[in-house]
C-alpha positions as CSV (number, residue, x, y, z in Angstrom):
1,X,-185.5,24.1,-46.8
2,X,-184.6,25.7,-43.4
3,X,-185.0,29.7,-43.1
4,X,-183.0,29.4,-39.9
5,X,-179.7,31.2,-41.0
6,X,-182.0,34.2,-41.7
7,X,-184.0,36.3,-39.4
8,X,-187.5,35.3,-38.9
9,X,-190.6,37.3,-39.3
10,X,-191.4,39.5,-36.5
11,X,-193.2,37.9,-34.1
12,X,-196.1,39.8,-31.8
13,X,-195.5,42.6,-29.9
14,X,-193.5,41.9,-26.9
15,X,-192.7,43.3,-23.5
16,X,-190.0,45.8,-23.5
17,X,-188.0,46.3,-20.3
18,X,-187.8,49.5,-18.5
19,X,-185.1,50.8,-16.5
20,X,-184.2,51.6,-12.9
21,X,-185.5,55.2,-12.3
22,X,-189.5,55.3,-11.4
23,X,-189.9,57.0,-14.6
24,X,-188.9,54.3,-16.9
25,X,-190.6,52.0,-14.8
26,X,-193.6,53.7,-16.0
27,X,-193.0,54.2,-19.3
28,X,-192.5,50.1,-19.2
29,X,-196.0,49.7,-17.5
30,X,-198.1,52.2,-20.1
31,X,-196.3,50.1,-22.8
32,X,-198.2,47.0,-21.5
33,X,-201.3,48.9,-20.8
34,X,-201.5,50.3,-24.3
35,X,-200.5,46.8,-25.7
36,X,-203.7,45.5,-24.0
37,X,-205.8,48.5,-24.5
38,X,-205.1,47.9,-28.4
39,X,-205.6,44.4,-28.0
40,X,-209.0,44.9,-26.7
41,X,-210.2,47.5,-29.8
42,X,-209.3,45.2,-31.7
43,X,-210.8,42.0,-30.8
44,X,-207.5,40.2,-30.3
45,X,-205.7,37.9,-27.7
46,X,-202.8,39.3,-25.8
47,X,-199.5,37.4,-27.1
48,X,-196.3,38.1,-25.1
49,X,-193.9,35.1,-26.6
50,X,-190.5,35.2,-27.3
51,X,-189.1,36.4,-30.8
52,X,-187.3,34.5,-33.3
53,X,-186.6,31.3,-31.9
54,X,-185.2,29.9,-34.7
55,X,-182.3,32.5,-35.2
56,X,-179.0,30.6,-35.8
57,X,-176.8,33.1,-35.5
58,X,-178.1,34.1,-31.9
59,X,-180.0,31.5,-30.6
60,X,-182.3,32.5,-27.7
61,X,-182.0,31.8,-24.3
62,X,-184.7,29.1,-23.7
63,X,-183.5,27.3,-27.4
64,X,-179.5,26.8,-25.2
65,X,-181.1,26.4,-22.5
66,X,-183.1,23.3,-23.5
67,X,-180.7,21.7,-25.9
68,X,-178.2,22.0,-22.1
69,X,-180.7,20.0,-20.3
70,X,-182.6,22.8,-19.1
71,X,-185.8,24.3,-18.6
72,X,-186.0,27.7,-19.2
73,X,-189.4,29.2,-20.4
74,X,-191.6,32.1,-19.9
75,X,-194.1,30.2,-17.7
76,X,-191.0,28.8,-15.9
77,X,-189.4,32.4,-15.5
78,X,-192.7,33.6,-13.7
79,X,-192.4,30.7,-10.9
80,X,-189.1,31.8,-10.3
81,X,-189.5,35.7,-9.7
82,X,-192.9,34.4,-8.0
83,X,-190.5,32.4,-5.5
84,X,-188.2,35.2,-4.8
85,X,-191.0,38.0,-4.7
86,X,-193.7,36.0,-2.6
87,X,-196.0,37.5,-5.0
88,X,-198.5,35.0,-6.1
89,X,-199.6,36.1,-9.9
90,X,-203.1,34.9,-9.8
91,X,-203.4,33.6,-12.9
92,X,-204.0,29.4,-14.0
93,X,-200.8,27.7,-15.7
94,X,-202.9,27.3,-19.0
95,X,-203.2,30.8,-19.4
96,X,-199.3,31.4,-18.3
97,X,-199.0,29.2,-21.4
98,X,-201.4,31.1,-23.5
99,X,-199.8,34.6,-23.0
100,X,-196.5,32.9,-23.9
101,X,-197.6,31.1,-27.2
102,X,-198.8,32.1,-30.3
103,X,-202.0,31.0,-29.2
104,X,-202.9,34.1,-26.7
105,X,-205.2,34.7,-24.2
106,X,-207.8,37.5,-23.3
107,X,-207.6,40.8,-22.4
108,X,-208.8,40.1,-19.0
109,X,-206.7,37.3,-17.7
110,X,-203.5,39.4,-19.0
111,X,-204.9,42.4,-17.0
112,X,-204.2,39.7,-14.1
113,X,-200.3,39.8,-14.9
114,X,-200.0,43.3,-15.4
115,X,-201.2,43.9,-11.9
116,X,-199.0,41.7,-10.7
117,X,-196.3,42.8,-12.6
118,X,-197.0,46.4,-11.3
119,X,-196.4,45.0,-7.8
120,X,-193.0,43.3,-8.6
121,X,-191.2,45.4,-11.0
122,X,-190.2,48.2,-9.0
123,X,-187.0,46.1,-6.9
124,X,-186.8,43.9,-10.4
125,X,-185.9,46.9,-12.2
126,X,-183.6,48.8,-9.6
127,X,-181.4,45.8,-10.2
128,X,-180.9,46.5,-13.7
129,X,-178.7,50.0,-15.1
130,X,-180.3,52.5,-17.3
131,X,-177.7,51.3,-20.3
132,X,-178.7,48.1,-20.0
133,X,-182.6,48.8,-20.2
134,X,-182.5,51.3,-23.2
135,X,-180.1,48.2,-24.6
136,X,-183.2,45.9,-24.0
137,X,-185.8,48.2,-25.4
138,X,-183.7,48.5,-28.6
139,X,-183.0,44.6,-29.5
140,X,-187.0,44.4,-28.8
141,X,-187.8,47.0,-31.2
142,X,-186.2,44.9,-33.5
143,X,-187.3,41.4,-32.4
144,X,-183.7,40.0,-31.8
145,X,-183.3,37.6,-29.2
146,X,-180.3,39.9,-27.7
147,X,-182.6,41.2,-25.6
148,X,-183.2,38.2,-23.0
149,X,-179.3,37.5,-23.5
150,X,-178.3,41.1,-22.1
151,X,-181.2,40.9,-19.3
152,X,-179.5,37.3,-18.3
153,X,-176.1,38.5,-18.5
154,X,-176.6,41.4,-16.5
155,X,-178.2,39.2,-14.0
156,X,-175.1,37.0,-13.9
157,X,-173.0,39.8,-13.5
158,X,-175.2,41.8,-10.5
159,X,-174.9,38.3,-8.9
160,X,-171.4,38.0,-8.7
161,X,-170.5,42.0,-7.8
162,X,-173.0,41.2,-5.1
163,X,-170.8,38.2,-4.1
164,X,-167.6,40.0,-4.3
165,X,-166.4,38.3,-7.3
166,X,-164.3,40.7,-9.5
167,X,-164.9,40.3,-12.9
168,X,-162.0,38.1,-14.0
169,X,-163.7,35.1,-13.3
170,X,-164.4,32.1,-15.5
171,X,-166.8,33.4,-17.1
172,X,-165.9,36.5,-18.5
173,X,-164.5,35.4,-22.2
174,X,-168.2,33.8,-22.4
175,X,-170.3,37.0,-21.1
176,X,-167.9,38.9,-23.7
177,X,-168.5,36.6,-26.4
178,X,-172.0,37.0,-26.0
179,X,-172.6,40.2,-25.9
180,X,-170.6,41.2,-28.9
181,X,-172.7,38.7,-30.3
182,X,-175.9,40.8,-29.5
183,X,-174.3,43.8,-30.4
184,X,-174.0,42.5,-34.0
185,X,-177.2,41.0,-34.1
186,X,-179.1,44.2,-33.5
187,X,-177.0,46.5,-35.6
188,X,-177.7,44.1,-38.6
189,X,-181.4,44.0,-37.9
190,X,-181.5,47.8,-37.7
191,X,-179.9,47.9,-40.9
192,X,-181.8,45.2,-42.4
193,X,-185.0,46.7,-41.2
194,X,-183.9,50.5,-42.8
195,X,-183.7,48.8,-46.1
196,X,-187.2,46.6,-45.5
197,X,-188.9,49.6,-45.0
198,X,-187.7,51.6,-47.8
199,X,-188.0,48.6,-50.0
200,X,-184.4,48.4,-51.1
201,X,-184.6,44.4,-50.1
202,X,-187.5,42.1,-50.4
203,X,-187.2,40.1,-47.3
204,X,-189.8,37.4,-48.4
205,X,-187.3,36.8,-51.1
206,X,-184.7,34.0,-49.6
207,X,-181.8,34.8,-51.7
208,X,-182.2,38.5,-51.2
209,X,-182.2,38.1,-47.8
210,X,-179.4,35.4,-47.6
211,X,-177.0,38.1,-49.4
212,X,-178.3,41.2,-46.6
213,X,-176.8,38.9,-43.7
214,X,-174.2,37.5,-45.2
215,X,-172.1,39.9,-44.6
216,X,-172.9,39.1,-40.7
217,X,-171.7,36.1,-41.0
218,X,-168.3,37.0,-42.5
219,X,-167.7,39.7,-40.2
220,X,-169.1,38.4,-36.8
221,X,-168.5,34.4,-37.1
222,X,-165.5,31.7,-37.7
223,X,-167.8,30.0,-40.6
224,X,-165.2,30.3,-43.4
225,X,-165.9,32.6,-46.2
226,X,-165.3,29.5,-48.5
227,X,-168.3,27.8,-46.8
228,X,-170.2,31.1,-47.3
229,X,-169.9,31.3,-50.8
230,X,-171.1,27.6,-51.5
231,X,-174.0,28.5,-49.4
232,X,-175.0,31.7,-51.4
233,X,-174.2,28.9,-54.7
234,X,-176.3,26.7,-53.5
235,X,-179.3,28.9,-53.1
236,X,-179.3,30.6,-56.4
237,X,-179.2,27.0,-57.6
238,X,-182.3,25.9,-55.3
239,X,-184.3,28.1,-55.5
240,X,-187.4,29.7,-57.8
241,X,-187.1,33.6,-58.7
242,X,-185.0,33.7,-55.2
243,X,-188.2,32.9,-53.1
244,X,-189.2,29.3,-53.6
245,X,-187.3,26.7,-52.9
246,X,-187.6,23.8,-55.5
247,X,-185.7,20.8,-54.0
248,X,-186.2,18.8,-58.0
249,X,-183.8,21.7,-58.4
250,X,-181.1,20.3,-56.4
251,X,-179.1,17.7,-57.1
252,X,-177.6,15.2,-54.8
253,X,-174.4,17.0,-54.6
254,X,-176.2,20.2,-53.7
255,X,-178.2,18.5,-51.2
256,X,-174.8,17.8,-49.3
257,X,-173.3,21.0,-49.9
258,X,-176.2,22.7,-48.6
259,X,-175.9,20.5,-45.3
260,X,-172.4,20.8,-44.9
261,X,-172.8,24.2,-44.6
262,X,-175.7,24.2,-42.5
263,X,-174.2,22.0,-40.3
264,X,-171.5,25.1,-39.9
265,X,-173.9,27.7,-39.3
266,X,-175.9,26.0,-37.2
267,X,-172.7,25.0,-34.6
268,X,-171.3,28.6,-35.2
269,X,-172.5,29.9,-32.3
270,X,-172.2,27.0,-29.7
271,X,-168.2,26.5,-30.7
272,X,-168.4,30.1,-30.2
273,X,-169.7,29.9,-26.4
274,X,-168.0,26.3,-25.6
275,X,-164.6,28.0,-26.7
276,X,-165.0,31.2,-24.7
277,X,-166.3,29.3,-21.8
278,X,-163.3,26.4,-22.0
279,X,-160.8,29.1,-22.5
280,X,-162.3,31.4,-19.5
281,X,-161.7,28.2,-17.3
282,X,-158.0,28.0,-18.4
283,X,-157.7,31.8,-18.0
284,X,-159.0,30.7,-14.2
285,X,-157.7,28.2,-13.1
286,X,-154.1,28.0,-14.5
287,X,-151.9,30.8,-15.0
288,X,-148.9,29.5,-16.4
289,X,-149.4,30.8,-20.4
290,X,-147.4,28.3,-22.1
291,X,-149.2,25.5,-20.1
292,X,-152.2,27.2,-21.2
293,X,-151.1,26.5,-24.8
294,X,-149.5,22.8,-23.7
295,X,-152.5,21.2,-23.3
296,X,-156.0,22.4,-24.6
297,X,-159.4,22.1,-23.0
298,X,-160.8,18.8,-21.5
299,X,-164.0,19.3,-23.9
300,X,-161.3,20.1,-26.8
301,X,-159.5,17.4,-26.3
302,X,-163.1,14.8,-26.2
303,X,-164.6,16.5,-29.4
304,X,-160.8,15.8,-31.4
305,X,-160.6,12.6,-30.2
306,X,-164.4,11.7,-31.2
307,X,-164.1,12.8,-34.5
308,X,-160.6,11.2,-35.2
309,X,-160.6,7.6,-33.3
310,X,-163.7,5.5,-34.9
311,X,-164.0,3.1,-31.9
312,X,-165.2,6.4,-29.9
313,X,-168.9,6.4,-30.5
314,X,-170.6,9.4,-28.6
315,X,-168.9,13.1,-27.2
316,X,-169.7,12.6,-23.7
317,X,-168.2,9.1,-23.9
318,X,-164.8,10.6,-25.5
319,X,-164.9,13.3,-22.3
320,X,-165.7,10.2,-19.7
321,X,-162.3,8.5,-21.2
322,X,-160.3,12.1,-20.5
323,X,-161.7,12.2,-17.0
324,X,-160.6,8.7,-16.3
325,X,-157.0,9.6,-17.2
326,X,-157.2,12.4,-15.2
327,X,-158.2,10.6,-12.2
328,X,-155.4,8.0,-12.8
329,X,-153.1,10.9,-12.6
330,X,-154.0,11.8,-9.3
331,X,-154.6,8.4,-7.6
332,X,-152.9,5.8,-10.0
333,X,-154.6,4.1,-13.1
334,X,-157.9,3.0,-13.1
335,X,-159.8,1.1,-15.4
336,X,-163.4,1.4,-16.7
337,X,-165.1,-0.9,-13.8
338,X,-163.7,1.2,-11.0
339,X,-164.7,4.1,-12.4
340,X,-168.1,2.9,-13.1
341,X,-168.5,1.4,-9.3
342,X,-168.6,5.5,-8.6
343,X,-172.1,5.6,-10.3
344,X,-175.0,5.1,-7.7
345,X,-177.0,1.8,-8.0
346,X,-179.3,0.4,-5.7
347,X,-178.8,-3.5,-4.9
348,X,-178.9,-5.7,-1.7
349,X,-175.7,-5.9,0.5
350,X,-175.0,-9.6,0.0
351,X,-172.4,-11.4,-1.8
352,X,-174.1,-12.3,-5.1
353,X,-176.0,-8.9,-5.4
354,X,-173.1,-7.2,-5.0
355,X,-171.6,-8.8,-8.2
356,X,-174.4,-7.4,-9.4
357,X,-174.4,-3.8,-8.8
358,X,-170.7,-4.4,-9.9
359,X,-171.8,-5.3,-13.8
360,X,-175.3,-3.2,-13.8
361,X,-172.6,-0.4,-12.8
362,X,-170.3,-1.2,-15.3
363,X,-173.3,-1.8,-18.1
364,X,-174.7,1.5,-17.5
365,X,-171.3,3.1,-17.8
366,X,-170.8,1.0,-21.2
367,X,-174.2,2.4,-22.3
368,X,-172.9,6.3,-21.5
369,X,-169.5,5.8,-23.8
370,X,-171.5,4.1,-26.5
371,X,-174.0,7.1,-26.2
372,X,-177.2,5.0,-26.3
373,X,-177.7,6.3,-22.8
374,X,-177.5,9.0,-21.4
375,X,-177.3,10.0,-17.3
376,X,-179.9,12.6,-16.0
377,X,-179.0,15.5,-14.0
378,X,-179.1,14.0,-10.5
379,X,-177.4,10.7,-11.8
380,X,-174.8,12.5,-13.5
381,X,-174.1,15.2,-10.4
382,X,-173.6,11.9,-7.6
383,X,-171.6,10.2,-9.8
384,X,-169.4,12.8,-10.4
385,X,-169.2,13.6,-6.3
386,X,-168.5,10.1,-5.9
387,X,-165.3,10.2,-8.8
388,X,-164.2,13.3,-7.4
389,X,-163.9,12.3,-3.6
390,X,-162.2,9.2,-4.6
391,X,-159.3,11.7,-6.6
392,X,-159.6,13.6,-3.2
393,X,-161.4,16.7,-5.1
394,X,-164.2,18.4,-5.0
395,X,-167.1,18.4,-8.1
396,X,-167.3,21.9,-9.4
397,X,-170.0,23.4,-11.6
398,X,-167.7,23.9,-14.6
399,X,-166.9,19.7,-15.1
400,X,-170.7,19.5,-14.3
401,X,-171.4,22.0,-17.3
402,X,-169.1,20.4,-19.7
403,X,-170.2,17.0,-19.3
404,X,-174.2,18.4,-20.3
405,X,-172.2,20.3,-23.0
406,X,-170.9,17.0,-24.3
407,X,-174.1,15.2,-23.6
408,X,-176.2,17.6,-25.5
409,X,-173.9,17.5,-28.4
410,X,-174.7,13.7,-28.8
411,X,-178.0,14.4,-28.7
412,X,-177.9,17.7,-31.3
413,X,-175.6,15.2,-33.8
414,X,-178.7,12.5,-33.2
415,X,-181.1,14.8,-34.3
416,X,-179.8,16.3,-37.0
417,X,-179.2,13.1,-38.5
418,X,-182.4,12.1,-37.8
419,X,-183.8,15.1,-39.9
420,X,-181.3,15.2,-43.1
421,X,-181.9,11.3,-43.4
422,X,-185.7,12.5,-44.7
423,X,-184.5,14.8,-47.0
424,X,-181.4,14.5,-48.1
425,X,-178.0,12.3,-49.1
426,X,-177.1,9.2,-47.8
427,X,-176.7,8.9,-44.4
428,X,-173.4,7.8,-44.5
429,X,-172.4,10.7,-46.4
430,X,-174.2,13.3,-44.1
431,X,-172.7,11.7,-41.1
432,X,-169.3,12.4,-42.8
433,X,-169.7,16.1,-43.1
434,X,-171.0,16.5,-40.3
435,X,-168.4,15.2,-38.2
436,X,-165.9,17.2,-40.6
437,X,-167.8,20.6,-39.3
438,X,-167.6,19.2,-35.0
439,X,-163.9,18.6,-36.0
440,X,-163.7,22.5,-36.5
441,X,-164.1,23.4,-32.8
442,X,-160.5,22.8,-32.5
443,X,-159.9,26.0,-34.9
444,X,-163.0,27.8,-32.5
445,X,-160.9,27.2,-29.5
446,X,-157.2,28.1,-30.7
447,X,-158.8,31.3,-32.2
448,X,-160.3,32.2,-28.8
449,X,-157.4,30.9,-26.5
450,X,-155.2,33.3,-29.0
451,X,-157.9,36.2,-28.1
452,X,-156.8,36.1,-24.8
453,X,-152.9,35.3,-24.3
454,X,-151.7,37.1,-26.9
């Protein structure tokens, strides 16, 4: 039985963030130096990992990041301020890895990072406001993944003021959306952490805990309050003295009522994004409100039409049929072999290989809608330049981000099934409800489009 919906346990001390006056650059530093210094009294490795990765109702940065396609890591993050810096951070990748996993590393090769970090963090912090740093500080204290989302928000948001870019752009419903999302995350764990430590709660006790964040969820999410209340059923039914869960407890029904509202939790805070990001494109790019209203969201409009019309059979295939009708609006119709001669395949020029490329095209395209393949970044980023020169447009970030959105959705539904199947109901039943929960980004999107033109 999956914890996910609750907090998990604190995780080892990690770094927290200073601010941008030399001061609180310094108290940042000691905090690492005393870190280690402990570390070193008491015989242990030097653990500096990120917290809670398993938090559903704020998932952290590197968890969205890899379910998009992405790499985002620790070890990864050092590269990048390496890059920009030119400050090498003399230290081997194994023990990048070690400081950034569970498993540690010594006192003396982290001494080798906080020298470097000494060197870099002076610029690196004058980018960043006092709020935001005592912000930072506070979701660590508390082990809530809010603190890497405010540190990558803030970075999103220097980068545009330094590029003139006022902040009604596209992304500004989605920056919004996550950081009241943060906010609520850390005021609950502040709460819930009061209580802890006064022993009001037990928070090794499951159903306890559920009931403590519960109110989170009703207050802070668009998971219905029906859907709630079966979940808080269904775990005074599963489990043992509110601790143990004791699946011979649960009967097939519950089994499916627990993952139906799993399933709900789990997507809560994706729909969330995917709306505000959707809706901050229509904000952008058209300004004519009852158009706005006309016709919803190109990733809207591929998640109805997957969960409705059975001969659909992936997300990303659903949005591939919306961008062909698009492209027919602009140039006249085309059908699924011209748009698959946009994607790049390498053949000889004559006659009989070009029938070739033609069908090896228009098979790979095939394999895309059916979602048993998938195209990887560089594929997917020269196909789309190719489909948009042809409409006589250019290929934007945003229809670049979607179509990952859609592909990782495929991929999320895959593994999801994947897991219930060894558990739970039958499949077929599973599939059901969970397709009943991806219909709900509909509501998601209305409810944020609303938000904003009302």
């Amino acid at each position: 039985m999956s914890k996910d919906a609750l907090p998990q346990s604190s995780q080892p001390t990690e770094i927290n963030c200073g601010n941008k006056s030399k001061e609180m650059d310094t108290d940042f530093l000691t905090h690492i130096e005393d870190y280690l210094q402990q570390c070193q009294e008491q015989g242990e490795k030097v653990r500096l990992h990120s917290v809670d990765m398993k938090s559903l109702f704020l998932p952290s940065v590197e968890t969205v990041g890899k379910r998009l396609g992405g790499r985002f890591s620790f070890v990864n993050t050092l590269s990048t301020v390496e890059d920009y810096s030119g400050v090498t951070l003399k230290m081997s990748r194994s023990g990048r890895y070690s400081l950034a996993s569970r498993k540690g590393t010594t006192v003396v090769s982290a001494s080798k990072f906080l020298s470097w970090l000494k060197v870099i963090a002076a610029p690196f912090f004058s980018s960043q406001s006092r709020q935001t740093m005592e912000y930072v500080t506070r979701a660590s204290k508390v082990s809530s993944t809010a603190a890497d989302w405010i540190m990558n928000v803030n970075s999103f948001e220097s980068g545009f003021k330094f590029a003139s870019v006022n902040l009604s752009h596209e992304f500004y419903p989605l920056f919004d959306y996550i950081s009241k999302r943060c906010d609520a995350d850390v005021c609950q764990r502040e709460e819930t952490k009061r209580q802890t430590d006064a022993s009001y709660i037990d928070d090794k006790n499951l159903k306890s805990a559920w009931l403590q964040y519960m109110p989170l969820w009703s207050e802070h999410s668009l998971v219905s309050k029906a859907r709630l209340s079966e979940l808080t059923k269904v775990i005074s039914r599963m489990t043992m003295d509110g601790q143990q869960v004791n699946k011979e407890l649960m009967t097939d029904t519950d089994k499916l009522s627990y993952l139906r509202c799993y399933f709900a939790l789990h997507f809560d805070f994706y729909f969330g994004a995917m709306a505000s990001f959707e809706v901050g494109l229509k904000l952008f790019y058209t300004k004519d409100v009852e158009q706005m209203k006309a016709q919803k969201g190109i990733l809207c409009r591929s998640l109805n039409a997957y969960v409705s019309e059975p001969q659909i059979k992936s997300c990303f295939g659903a949005l591939l049929d919306e961008l062909k009708d698009e492209v027919s609006q602009l140039v006249g119709s085309i059908g699924y072999r011209k748009m698959a001669s946009f994607i790049p395949v390498e053949v000889d020029s004559s006659k009989e290989e070009s029938h070739k490329l033609s069908q090896k095209q228009y098979d790979r395209l095939r394999s895309w809608r059916s979602g048993k393949d998938s195209p990887s970044d560089d594929l997917l980023n020269q196909f789309l330049d190719n489909l948009a020169g042809y409409a006589g447009k250019s290929n934007g970030a945003p229809i670049r981000m979607v179509c990952r959105i859609a592909i990782s959705i495929d991929k999320e539904i895959k593994q999801l099934l994947k897991a219930s199947k060894q558990d739970y109901a039958n499949p077929a039943d599973v599939e059901h409800e969970l397709i009943q929960v991806l219909a709900d980004y509909d509501r998601y999107y209305q409810a944020c489009l609303n938000h904003y033109i009302d």
